[in-house]
HTML snippet that shows the backbone in 3Dmol.js (N, CA, C, O; Angstrom):
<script src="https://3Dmol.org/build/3Dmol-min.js"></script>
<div id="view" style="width:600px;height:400px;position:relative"></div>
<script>
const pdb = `
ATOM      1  N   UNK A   1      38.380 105.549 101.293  1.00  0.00           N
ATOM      2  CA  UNK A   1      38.928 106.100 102.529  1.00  0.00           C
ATOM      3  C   UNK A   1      38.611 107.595 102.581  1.00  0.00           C
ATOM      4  O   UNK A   1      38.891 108.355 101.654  1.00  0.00           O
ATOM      5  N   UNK A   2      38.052 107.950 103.637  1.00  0.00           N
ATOM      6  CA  UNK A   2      38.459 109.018 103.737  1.00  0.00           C
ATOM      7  C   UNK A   2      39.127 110.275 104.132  1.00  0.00           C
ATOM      8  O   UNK A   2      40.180 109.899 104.646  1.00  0.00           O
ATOM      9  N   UNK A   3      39.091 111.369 104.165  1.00  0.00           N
ATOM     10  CA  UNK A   3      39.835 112.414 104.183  1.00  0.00           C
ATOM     11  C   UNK A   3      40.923 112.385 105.648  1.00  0.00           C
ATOM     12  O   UNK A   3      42.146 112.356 105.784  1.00  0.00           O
ATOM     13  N   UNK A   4      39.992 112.405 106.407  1.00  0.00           N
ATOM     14  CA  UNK A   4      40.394 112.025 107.943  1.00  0.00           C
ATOM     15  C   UNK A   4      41.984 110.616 108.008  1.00  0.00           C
ATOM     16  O   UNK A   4      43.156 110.638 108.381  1.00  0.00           O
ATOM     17  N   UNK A   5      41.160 109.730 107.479  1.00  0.00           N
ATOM     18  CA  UNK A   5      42.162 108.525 107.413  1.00  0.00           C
ATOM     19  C   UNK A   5      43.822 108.786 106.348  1.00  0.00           C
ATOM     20  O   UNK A   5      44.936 108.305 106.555  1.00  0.00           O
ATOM     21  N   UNK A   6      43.452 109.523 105.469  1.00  0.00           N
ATOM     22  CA  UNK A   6      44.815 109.980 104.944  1.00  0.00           C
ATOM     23  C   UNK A   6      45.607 110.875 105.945  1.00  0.00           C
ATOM     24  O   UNK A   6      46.799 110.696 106.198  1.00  0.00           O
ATOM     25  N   UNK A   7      44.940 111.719 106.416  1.00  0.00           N
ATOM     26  CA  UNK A   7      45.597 112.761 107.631  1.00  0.00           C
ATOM     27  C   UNK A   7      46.087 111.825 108.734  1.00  0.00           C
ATOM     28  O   UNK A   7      47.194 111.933 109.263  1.00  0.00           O
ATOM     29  N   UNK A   8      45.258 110.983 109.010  1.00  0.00           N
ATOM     30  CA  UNK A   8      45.862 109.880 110.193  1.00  0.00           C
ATOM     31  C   UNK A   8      47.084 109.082 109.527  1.00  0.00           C
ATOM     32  O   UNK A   8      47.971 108.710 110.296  1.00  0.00           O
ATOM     33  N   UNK A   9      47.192 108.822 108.310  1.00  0.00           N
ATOM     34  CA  UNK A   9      48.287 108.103 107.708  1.00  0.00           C
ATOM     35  C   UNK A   9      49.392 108.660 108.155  1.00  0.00           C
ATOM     36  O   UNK A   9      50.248 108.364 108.989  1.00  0.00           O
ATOM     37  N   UNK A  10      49.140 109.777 107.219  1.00  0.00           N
ATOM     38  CA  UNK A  10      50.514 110.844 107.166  1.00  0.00           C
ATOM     39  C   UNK A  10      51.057 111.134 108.568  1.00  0.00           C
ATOM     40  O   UNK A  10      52.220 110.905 108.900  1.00  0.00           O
ATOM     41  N   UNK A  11      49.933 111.761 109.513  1.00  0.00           N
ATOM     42  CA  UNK A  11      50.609 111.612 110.714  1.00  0.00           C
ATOM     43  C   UNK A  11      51.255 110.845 111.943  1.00  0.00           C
ATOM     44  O   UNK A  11      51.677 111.254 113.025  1.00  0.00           O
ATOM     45  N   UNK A  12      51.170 109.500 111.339  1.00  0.00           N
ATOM     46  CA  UNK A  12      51.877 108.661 111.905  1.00  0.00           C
ATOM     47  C   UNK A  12      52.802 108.359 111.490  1.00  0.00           C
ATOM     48  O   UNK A  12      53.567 107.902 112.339  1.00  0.00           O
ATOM     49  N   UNK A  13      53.354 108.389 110.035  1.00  0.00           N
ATOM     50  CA  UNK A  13      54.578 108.457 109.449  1.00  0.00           C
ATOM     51  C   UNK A  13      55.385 109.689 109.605  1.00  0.00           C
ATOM     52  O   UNK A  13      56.540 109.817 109.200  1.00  0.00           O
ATOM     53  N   UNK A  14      54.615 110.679 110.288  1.00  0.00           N
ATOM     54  CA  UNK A  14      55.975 111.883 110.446  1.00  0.00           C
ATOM     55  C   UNK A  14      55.996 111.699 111.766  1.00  0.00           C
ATOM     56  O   UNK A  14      56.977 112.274 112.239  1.00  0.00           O
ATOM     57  N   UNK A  15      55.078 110.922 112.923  1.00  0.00           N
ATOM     58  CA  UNK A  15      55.378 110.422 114.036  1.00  0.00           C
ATOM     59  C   UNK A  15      56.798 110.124 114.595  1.00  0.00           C
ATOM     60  O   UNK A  15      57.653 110.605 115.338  1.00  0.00           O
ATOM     61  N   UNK A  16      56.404 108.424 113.342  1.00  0.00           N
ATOM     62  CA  UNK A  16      57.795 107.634 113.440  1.00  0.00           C
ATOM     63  C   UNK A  16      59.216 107.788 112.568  1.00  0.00           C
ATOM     64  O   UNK A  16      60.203 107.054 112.529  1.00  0.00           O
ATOM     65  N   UNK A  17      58.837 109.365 111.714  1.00  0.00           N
ATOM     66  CA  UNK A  17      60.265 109.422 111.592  1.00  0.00           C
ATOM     67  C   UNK A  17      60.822 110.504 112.593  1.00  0.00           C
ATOM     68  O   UNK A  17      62.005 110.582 112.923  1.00  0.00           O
ATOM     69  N   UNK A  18      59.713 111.408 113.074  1.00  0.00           N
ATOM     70  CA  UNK A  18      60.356 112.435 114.047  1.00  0.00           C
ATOM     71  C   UNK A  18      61.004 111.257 115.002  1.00  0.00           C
ATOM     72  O   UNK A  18      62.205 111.450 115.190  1.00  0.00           O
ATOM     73  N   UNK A  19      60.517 110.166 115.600  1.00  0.00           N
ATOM     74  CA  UNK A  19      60.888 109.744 116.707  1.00  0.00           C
ATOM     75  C   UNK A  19      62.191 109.037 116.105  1.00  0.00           C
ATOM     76  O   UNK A  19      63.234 109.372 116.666  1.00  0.00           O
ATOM     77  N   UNK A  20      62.287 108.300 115.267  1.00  0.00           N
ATOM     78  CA  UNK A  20      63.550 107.827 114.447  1.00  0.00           C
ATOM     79  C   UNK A  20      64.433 108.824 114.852  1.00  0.00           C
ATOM     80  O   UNK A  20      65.073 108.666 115.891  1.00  0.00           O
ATOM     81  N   UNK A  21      64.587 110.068 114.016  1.00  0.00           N
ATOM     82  CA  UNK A  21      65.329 110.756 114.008  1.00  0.00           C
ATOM     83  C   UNK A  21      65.739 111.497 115.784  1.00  0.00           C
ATOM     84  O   UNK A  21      66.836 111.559 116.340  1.00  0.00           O
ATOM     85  N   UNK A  22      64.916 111.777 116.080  1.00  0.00           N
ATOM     86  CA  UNK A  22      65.144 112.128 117.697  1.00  0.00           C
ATOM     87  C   UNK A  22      66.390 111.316 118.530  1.00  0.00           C
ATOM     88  O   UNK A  22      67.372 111.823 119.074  1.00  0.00           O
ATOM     89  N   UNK A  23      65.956 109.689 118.429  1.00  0.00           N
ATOM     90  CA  UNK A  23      66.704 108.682 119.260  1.00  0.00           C
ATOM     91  C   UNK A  23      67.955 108.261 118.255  1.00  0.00           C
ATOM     92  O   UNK A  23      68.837 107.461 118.567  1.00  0.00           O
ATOM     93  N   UNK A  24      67.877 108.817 117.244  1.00  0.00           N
ATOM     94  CA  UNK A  24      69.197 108.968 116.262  1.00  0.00           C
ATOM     95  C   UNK A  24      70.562 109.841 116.360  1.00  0.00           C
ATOM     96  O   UNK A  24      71.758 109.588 116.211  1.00  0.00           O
ATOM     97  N   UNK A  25      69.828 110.948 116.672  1.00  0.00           N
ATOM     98  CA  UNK A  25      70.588 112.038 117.188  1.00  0.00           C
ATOM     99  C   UNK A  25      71.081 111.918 118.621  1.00  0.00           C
ATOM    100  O   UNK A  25      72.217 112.318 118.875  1.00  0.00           O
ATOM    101  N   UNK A  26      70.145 111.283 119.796  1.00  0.00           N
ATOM    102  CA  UNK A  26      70.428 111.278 120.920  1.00  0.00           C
ATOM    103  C   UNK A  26      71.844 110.266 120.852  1.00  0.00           C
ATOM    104  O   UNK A  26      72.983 110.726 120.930  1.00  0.00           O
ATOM    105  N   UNK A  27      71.613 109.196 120.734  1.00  0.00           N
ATOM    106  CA  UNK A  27      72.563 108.256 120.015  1.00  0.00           C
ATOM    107  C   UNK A  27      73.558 108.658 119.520  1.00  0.00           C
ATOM    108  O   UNK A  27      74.577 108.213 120.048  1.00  0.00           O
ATOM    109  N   UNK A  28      73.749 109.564 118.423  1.00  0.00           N
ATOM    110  CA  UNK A  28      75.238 110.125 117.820  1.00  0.00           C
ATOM    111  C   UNK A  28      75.819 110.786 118.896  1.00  0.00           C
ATOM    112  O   UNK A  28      77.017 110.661 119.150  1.00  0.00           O
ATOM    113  N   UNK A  29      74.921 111.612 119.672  1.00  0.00           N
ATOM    114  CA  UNK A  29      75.685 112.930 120.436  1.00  0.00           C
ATOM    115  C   UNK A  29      76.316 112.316 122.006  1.00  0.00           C
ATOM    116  O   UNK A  29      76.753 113.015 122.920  1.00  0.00           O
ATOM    117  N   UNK A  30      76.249 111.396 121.988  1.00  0.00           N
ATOM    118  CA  UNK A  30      76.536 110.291 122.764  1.00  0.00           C
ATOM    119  C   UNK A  30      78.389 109.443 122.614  1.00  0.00           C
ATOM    120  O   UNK A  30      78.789 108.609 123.427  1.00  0.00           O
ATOM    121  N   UNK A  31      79.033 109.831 121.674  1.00  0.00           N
ATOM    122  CA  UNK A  31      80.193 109.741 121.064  1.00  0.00           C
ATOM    123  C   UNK A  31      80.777 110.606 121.062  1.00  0.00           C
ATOM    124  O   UNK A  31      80.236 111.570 121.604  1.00  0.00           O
ATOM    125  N   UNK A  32      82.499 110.886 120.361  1.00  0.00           N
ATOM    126  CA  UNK A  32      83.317 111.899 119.998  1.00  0.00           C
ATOM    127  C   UNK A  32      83.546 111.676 118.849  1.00  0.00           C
ATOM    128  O   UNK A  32      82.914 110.914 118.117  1.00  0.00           O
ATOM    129  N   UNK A  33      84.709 112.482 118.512  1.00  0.00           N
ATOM    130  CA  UNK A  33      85.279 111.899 117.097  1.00  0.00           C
ATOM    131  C   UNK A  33      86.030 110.895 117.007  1.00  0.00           C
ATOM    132  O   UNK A  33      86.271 110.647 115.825  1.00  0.00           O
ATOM    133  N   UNK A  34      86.470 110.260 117.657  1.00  0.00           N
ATOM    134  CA  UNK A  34      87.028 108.867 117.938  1.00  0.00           C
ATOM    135  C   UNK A  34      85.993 107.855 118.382  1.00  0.00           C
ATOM    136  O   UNK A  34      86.254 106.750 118.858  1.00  0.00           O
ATOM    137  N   UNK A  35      85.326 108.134 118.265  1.00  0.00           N
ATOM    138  CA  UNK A  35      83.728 107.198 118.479  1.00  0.00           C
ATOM    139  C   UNK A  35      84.107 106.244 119.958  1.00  0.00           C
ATOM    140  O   UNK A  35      84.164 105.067 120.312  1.00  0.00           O
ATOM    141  N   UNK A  36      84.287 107.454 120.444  1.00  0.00           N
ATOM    142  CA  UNK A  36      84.309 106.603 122.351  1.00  0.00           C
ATOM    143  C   UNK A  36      83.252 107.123 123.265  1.00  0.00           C
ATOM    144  O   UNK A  36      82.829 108.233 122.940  1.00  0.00           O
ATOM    145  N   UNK A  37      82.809 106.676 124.161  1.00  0.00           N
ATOM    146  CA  UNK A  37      81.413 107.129 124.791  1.00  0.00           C
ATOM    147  C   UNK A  37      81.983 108.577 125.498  1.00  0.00           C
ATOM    148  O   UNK A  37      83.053 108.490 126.100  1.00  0.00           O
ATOM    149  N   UNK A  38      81.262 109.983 125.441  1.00  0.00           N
ATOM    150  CA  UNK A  38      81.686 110.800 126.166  1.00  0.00           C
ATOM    151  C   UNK A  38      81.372 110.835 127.809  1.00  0.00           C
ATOM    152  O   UNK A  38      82.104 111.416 128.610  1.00  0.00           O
ATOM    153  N   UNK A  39      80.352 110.227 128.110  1.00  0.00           N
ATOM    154  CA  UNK A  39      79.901 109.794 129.176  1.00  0.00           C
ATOM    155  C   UNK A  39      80.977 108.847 130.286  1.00  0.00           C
ATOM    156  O   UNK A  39      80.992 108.977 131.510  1.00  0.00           O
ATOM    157  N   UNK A  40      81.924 107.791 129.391  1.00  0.00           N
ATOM    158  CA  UNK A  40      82.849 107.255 130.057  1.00  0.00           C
ATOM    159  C   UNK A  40      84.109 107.543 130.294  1.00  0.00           C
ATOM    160  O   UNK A  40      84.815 106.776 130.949  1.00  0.00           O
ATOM    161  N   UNK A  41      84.552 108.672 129.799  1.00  0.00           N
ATOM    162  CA  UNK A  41      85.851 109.701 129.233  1.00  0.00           C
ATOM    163  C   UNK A  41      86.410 109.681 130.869  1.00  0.00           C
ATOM    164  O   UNK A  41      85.916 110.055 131.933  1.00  0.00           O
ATOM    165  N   UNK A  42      87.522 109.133 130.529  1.00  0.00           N
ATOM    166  CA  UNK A  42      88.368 109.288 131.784  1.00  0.00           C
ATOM    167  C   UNK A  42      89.121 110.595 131.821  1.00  0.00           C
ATOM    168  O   UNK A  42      89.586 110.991 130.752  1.00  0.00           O
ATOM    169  N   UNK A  43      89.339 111.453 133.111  1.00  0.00           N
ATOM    170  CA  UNK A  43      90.285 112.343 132.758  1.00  0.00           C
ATOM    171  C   UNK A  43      91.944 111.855 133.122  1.00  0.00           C
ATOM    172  O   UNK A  43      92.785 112.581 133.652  1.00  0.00           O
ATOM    173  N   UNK A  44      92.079 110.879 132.820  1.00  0.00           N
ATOM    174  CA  UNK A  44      93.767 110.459 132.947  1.00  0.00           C
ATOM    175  C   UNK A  44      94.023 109.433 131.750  1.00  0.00           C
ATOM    176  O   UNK A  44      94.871 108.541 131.776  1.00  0.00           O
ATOM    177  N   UNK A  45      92.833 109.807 130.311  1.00  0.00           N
ATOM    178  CA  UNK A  45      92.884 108.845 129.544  1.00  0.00           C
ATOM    179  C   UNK A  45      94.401 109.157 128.386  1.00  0.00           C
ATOM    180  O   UNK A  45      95.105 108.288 127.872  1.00  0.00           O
ATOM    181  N   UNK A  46      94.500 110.245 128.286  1.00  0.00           N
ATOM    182  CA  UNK A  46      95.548 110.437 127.897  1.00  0.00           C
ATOM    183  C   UNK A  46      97.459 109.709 128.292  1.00  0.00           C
ATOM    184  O   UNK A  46      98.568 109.775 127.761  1.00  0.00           O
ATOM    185  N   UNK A  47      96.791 109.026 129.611  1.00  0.00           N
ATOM    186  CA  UNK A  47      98.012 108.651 129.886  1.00  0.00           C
ATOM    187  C   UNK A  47      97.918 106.972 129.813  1.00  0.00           C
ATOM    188  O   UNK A  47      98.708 106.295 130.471  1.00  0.00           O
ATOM    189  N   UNK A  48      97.067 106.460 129.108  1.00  0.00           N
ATOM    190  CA  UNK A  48      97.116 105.112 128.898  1.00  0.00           C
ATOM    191  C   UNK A  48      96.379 105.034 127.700  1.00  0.00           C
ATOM    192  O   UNK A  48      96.090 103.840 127.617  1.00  0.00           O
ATOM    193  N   UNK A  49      95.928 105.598 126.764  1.00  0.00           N
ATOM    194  CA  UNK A  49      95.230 105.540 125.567  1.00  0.00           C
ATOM    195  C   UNK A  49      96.323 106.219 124.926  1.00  0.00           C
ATOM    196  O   UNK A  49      96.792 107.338 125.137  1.00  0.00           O
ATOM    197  N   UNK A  50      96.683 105.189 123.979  1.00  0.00           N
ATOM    198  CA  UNK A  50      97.693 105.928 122.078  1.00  0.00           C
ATOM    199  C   UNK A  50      96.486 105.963 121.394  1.00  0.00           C
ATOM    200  O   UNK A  50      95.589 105.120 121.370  1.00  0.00           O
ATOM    201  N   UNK A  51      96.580 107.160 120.779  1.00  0.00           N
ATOM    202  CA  UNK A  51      95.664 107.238 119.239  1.00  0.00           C
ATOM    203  C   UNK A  51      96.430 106.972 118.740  1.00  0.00           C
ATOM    204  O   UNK A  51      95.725 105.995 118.485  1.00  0.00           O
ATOM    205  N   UNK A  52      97.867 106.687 117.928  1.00  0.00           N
ATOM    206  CA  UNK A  52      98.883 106.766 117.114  1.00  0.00           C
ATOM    207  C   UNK A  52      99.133 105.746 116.518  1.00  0.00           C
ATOM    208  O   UNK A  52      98.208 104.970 116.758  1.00  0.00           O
ATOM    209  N   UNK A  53      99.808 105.316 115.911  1.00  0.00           N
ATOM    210  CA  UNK A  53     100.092 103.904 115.666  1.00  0.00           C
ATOM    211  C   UNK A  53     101.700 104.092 116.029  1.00  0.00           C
ATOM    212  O   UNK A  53     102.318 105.031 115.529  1.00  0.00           O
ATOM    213  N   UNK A  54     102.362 103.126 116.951  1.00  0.00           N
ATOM    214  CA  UNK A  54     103.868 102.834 117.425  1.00  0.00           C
ATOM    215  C   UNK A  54     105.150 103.769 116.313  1.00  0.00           C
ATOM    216  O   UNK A  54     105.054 103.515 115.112  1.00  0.00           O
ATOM    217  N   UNK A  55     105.808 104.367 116.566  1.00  0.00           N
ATOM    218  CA  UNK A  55     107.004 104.762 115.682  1.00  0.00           C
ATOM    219  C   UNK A  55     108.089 103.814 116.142  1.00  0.00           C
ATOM    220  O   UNK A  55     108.566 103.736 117.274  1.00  0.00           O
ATOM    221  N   UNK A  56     108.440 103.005 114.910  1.00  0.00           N
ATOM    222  CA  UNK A  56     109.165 102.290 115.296  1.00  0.00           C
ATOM    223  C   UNK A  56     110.618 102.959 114.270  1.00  0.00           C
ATOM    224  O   UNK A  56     110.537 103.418 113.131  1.00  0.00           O
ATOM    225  N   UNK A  57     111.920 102.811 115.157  1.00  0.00           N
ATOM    226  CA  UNK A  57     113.504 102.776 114.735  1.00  0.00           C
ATOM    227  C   UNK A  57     113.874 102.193 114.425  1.00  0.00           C
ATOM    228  O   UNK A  57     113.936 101.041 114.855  1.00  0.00           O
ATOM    229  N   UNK A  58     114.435 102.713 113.318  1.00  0.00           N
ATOM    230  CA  UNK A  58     114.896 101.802 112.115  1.00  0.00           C
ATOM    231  C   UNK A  58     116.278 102.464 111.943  1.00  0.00           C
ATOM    232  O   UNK A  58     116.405 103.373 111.122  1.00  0.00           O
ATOM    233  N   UNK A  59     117.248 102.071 112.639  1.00  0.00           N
ATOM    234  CA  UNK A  59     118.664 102.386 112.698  1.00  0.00           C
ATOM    235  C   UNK A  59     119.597 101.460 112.054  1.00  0.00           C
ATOM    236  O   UNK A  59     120.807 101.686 112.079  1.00  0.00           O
TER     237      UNK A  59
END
`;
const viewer = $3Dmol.createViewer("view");
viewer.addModel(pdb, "pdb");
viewer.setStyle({}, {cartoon: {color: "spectrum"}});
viewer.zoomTo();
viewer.render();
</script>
């Protein structure tokens, strides 16, 4: 093989990890820290979404 064809190797493997990594990131940044879509974020979610778990009384 030559010289050329190793350079073509390599650059298709930093191709497909740049692109990996690209649509990886797009993907994460796409969430919160509660892993809910930020895109669908209601602004009245606070009044029907518990993060909590129930406190229950114990009297």
């Amino acid at each position: 093989m030559s010289f050329g064809d190793y350079v073509y190797i390599v650059a298709v493997i930093l191709f497909a990890y740049m692109t990996f990594v690209i649509i990886r990131n797009n993907f994460r940044s796409k969430f919160d820290a509660q892993e809910r879509r930020k895109d669908l974020a209601d602004e009245y979610e606070e009044d029907y979404i518990v993060d909590k778990q129930p406190e229950s009384k114990e009297d």
